[in-house]
C-alpha positions in Angstrom: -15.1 -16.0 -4.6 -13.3 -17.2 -1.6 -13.5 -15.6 2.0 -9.3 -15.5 1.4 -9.7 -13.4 -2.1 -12.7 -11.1 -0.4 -10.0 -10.6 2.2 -7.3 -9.5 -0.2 -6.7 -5.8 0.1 -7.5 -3.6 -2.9 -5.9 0.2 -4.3 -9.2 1.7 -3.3 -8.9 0.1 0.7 -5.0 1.3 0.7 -6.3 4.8 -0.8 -9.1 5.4 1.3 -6.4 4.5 4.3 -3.8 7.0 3.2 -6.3 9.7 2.7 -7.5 9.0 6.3 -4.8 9.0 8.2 -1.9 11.2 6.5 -4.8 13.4 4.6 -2.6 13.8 1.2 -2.3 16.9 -0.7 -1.3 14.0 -3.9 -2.0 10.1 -4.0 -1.8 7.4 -6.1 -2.0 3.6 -5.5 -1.5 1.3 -8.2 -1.9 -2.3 -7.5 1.6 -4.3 -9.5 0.6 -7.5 -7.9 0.2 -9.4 -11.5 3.6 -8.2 -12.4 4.7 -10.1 -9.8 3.3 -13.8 -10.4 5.6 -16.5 -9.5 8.0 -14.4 -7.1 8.1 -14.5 -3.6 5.2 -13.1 -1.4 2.9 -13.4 -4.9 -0.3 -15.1 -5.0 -2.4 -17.3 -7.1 -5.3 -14.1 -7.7 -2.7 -12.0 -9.4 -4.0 -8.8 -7.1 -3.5 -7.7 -3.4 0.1 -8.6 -2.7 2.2 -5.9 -4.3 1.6 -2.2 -4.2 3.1 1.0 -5.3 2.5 4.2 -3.6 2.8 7.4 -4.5 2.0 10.6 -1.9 2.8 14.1 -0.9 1.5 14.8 2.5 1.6 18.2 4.8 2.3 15.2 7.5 5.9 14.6 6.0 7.5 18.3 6.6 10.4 18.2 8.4 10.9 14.8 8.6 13.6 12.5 6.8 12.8 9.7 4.5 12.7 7.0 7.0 10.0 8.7 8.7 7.9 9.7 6.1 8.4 6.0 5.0 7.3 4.9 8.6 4.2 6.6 8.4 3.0 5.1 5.2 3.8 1.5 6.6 2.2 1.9 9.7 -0.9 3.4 8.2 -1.0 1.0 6.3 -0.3 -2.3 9.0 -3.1 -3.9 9.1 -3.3 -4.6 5.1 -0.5 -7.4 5.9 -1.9 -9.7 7.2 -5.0 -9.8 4.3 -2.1 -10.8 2.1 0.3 -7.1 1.5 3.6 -8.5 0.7 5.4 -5.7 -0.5 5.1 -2.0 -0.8 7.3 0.0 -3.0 6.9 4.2 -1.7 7.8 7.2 -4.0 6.9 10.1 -1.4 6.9 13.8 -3.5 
């Protein structure tokens, strides 16, 4: 294994993250990275590029969709640069 694929983030890293930081009442993190082979932002593993999110959190009361949004992302910032390309968000 390469020191780049070590580095690749994982569902558990993102999970353990969200659960930190916005302390969810409802998570899941599916990895949809193979679905993606051969598009933009994809890479040659087949995991740790594209993510799906789904979360409920106390944290997002009263606040609109962008925000709730905003929180995810910038909980979750320093996953880009091991290799998150895109993150699709379903907040419930």
């Amino acid at each position: 294994m390469s020191l780049q694929q070590a580095a690749l983030p994982t569902a558990d890293a993102l999970d353990a993250r969200l659960r930190e930081v916005l302390r969810p009442t409802a998570l899941e993190v599916i990895d949809e990275s193979a679905a993606h082979a051969g598009h933009a932002g994809a890479n040659a593993q087949g995991y740790g590029s594209h993510f799906r999110v789904r979360i409920a959190s106390p944290l997002f009361e009263g606040k609109s969709r962008v925000a709730r949004h905003r929180l995810v992302y910038d909980a979750l910032h320093d996953f880009v640069v091991q290799g998150l390309h895109a993150l699709a968000i379903e907040v419930l």
